[in-house]
N, C-alpha and C positions, 0 to 999 in steps of 0.2 A: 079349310086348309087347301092352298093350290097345289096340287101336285105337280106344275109344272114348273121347272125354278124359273124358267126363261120368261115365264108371266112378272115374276120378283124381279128379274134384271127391270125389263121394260118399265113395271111401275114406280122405281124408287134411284132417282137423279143421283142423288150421292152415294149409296151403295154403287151404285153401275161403275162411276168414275174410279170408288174404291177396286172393286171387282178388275176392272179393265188393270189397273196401276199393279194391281197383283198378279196378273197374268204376267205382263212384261217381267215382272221382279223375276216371278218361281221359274219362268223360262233360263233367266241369266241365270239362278242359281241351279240349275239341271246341266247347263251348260259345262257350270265352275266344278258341282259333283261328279260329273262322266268323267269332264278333263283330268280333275286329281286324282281319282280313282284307274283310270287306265293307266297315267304316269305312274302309280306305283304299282300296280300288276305286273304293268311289262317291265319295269325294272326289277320287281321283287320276282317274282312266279310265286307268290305266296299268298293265301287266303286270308292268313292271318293280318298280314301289313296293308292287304286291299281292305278287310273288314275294319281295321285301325284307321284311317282314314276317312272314310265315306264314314261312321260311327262318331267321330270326332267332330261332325256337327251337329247330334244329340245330345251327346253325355251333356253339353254345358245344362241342355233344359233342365235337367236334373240339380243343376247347381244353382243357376240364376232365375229359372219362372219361378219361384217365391219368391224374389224381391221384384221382379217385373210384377208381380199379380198386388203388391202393394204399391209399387208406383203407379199401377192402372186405375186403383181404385181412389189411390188421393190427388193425382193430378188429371188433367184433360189427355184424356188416351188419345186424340188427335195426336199433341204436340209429341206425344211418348213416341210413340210406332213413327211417327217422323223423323225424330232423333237420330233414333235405332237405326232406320235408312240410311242416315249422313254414316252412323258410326261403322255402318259392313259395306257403305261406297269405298271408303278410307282403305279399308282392314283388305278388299278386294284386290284396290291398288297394291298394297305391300307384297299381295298375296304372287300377284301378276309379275310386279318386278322381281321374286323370288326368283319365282320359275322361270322368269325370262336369262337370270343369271347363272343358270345351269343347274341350281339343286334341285336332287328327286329323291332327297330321303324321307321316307315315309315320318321319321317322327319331327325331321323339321317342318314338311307340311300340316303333317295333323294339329304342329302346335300352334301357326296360323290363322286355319279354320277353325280350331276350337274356341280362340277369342271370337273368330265370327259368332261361332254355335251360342257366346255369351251374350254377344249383341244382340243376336237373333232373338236369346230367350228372354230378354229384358225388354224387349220390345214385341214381342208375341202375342201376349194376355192382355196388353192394351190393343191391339190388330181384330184379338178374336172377341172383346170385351164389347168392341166399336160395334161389330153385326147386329145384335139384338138394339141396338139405339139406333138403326138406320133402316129397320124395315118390322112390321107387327109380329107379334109372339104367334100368328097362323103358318105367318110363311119361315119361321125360321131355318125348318127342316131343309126349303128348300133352297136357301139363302145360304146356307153351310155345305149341300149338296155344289152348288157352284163354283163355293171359296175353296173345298176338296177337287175343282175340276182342273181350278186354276192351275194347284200343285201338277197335277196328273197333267195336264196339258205340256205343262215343261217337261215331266218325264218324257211323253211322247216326240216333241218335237226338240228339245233342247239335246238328245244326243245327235242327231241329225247336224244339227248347226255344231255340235261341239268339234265331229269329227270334220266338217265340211272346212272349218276356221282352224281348226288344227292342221287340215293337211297345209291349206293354203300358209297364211300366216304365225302357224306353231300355236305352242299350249296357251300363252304368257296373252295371245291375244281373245281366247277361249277365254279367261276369266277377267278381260275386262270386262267384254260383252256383258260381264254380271255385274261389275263395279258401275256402268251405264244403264242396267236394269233399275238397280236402288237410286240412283240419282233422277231419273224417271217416275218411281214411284214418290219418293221423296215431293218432289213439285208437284203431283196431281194430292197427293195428302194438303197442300196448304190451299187447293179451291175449296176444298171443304170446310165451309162460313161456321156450323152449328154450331154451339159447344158439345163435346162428348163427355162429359165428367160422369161417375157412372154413381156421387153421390156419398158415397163411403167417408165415413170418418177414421180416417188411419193417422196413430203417428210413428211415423218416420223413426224416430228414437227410439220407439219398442219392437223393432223389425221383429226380433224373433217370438215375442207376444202375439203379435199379428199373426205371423204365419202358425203361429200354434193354434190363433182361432179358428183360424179358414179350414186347418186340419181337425178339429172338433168338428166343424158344421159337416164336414165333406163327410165324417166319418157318421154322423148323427142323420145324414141325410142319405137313406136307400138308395135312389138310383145312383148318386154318384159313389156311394161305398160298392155298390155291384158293380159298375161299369168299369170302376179302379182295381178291379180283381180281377176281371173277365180281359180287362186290354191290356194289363200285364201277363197274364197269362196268354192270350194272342201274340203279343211281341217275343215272347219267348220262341213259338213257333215256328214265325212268319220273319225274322231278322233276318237269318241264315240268308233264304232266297232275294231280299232287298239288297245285301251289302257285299255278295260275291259272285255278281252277276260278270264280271271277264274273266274272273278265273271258271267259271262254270261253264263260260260260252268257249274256252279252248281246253275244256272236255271234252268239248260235243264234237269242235272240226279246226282243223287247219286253218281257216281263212280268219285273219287278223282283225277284220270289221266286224266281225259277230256280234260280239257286245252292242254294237252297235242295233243290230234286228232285233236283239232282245229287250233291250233298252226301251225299242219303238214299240216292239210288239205289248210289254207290260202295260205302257201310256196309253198305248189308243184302248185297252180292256179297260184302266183306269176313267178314261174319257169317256168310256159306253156306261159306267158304275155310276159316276154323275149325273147322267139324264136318265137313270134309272131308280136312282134311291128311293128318292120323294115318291114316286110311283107307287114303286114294289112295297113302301113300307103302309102307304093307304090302302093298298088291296088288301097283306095277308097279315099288316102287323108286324109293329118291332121284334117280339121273339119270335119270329117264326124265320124274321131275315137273319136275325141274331143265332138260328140255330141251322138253316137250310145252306147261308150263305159260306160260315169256316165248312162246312163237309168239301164245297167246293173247292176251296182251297187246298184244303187235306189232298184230294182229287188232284190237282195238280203241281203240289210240291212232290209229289209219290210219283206222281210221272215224271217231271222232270228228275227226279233223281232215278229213274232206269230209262231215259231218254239218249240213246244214242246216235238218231238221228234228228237233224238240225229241225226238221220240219214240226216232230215231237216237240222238239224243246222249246221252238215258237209256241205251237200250240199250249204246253204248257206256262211258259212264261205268263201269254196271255189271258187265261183264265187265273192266273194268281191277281195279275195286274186288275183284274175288273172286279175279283171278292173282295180279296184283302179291302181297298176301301172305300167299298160298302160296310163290311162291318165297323171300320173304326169310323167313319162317318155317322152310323148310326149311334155307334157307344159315346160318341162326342155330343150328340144332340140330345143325347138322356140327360148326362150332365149339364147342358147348356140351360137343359128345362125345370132342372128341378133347382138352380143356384140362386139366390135373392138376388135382386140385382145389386144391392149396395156392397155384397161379397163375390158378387161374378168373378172378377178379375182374380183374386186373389184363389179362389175354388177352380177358375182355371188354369191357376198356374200352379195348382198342388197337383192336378193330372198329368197336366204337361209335362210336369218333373219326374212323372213317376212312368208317364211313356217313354222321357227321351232317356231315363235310367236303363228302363229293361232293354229297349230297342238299341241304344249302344252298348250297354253291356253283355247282353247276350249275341250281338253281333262279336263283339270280342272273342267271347267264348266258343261260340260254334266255330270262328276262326280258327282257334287253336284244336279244336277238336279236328277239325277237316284238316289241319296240316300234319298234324302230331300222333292223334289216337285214332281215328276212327277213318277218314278219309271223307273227303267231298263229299260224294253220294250218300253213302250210309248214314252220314248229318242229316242231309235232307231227309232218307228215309223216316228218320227218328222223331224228325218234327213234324211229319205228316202223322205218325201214331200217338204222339202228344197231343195234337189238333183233334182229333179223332175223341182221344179219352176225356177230352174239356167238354164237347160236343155231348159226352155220354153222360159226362156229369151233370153239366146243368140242365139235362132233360129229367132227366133220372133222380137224383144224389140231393137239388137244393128246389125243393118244392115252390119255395115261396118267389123264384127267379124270375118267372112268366109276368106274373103280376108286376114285379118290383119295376122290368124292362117297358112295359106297356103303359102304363101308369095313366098320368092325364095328362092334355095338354094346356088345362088351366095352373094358373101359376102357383104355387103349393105355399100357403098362409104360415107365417109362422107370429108368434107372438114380440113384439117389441124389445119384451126385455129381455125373451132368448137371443136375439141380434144384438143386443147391448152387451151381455153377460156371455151367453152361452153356457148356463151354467143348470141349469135347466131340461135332462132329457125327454120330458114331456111334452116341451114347448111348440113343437110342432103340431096344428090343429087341421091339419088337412092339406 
């Protein structure tokens, strides 16, 4: 296995052009996030309506990656994830002329972006379905490390351009920048000749049969039953500091651009987390990053919430930005490893559902908490010792966890007719 992802860029033509086409995308959508998210801060001064917002491009995964992970698996995920790109160019436009028209109410925006967050999710599971068909089951670790860099790279550089395009040009031209991003990605998706069909026999007609099987397998199958309990429980923690970063950065000081340095400082930790996964996970092992990497975290959501100077809350920003995802990069490749390919898509879009559930809804919730009951900081605090008790637990508390997260990197046998049926707890032979 290469540990280095940048050896997988160089050896594989169509991943690369993929990779490249998703940078551009996650950029414009870093762009579109900062921008609707500061529009309603500064108008709200609220936690709660900033966390409603920036969250309102998850919740949908929760509702649509089950039906994306059965259209990834019965039709060609090329043309899927392509679609998907026309349908949040569109959705970006409308979104643009909104805001160009003067509304900045937080729930006419979120409801917007939440048909984005729908298109997104319908088109996701075929995006991340496509990875493992365009590069060998050695390098996927670090093939996923990348596709994670992408996102993180928009973090980094996308509030940068959000506020540079904001000042000059206003909001309305901030999210085109992203409706240009998809239309970008869209055309570099149709150089890619292959077919991607990932083989699966699904009908259409039995939607919810389907996803009732995918949810069998996922459940019958260790790593992704572990890893679906470990990153809802991470998302629990770690919402909080992702989705109320301008109301936390005019905690810290006066100056209006803050958000801004935070925004950058999270990204570029992000962007060091990617050329370091693949690394760190061949020296000391999946659970040891899985257990080494939340302390870090813990570490500095605890700082930043007793951070009252700006340089602190860089500082801490920063080291959230470079664990945070590492671990979920790493909990996403457990799952990636142990799903059959003819159920990929669909096992990926019962995770996805169940990360963009926790992560917008406990964004919600810490919202309300930070406005209403507890206040900002003492949120943070509180997720820092959540973080903390997860870490103690699966050291301590679930013995068999070490094993389950390490597993193998050969592809795990199961018998035919448990893929036909699922009906069969045994069926799995290695």
């Amino acid at each position: 296995m290469s540990s280095n992802p940048l050896v997988t860029l160089r050896r594989h033509k169509d991943f690369r052009r993929l990779w490249t086409s998703a940078m551009v995308s996650d950029l414009g959508t870093w762009m579109q996030a900062v921008t609707v998210t500061v529009l309603v801060a500064t108008n709200s001064k609220s936690s709660g309506a900033t966390a409603l917002v920036f969250s309102s491009l998850f919740i949908p995964q929760g509702l649509m990656s089950p039906i994306g992970g059965l259209v990834a698996d019965r039709f060609d995920r090329r043309r899927v994830a392509m679609t998907m790109q026309w349908v949040q160019a569109v959705l970006a436009g409308v979104l643009a002329l909104t805001v160009h028209s003067g509304v900045t109410s937080a729930y006419a925006l979120s409801a917007i972006v939440f048909l984005q967050g729908c298109a997104s999710s319908l088109g996701n599971p075929a995006f991340q379905a496509m990875i493992p068909l365009l590069v060998p089951r050695e390098e996927l670790l670090g093939a996923l490390s990348l596709s994670g860099m992408t996102w993180n790279s928009g973090r980094a550089i996308g509030p940068m351009l959000a506020a540079i395009t904001t000042s000059v040009w206003g909001p309305a031209a901030s999210i085109t920048g992203n409706a240009i991003s998809f239309v970008v990605m869209a055309f570099v998706m149709m150089t890619i000749r292959r077919p991607l069909h990932g083989g699966g026999t699904v009908k259409m007609t039995q939607a919810f049969g389907e996803i009732g099987r995918a949810i069998k397998l996922a459940q019958r199958t260790p790593g992704t039953r572990t890893m679906i309990i470990s990153t809802v429980f991470v998302q629990l923690c770690c919402a909080m500091t992702f989705s109320t970063i301008p109301t936390y950065a005019a905690s810290v000081t006066d100056w209006e651009r803050f958000w801004m340095v935070l925004y950058v400082s999270m990204g570029i930790g992000a962007l060091v987390a990617g050329f370091c996964v693949a690394g760190m996970t061949a020296l000391i092992g999946r659970s040891r990053v899985l257990t080494l990497v939340p302390l870090i975290s813990c570490f500095a959501i605890f700082l930043a919430s007793q951070a009252h100077s700006s340089y602190l809350a860089v500082i801490a920003t920063m080291l959230f930005g470079m664990s945070a995802p590492i671990s979920f990069i790493t909990m996403g490749a457990v799952v990636q490893r142990d799903a059959p390919e003819q159920f990929r898509g669909r096992v990926l879009s019962i995770y996805s559902a169940l990360v963009g559930l926790a992560f917008g809804g406990f964004s919600i919730i810490n919202g309300y908490l930070a406005d209403k009951v507890l206040g900002l900081r003492t949120t943070l605090w509180m997720s820092s010792l959540l973080l903390a008790m997860y870490v103690i637990t699966v050291q301590f508390l679930w013995p068999s966890w070490k094993q389950i997260v390490n597993g193998s990197d050969s592809p795990p046998r199961w018998r035919p007719e448990a893929l036909a049926g699922l009906r069969d707890r045994s069926a799995r032979v290695g």
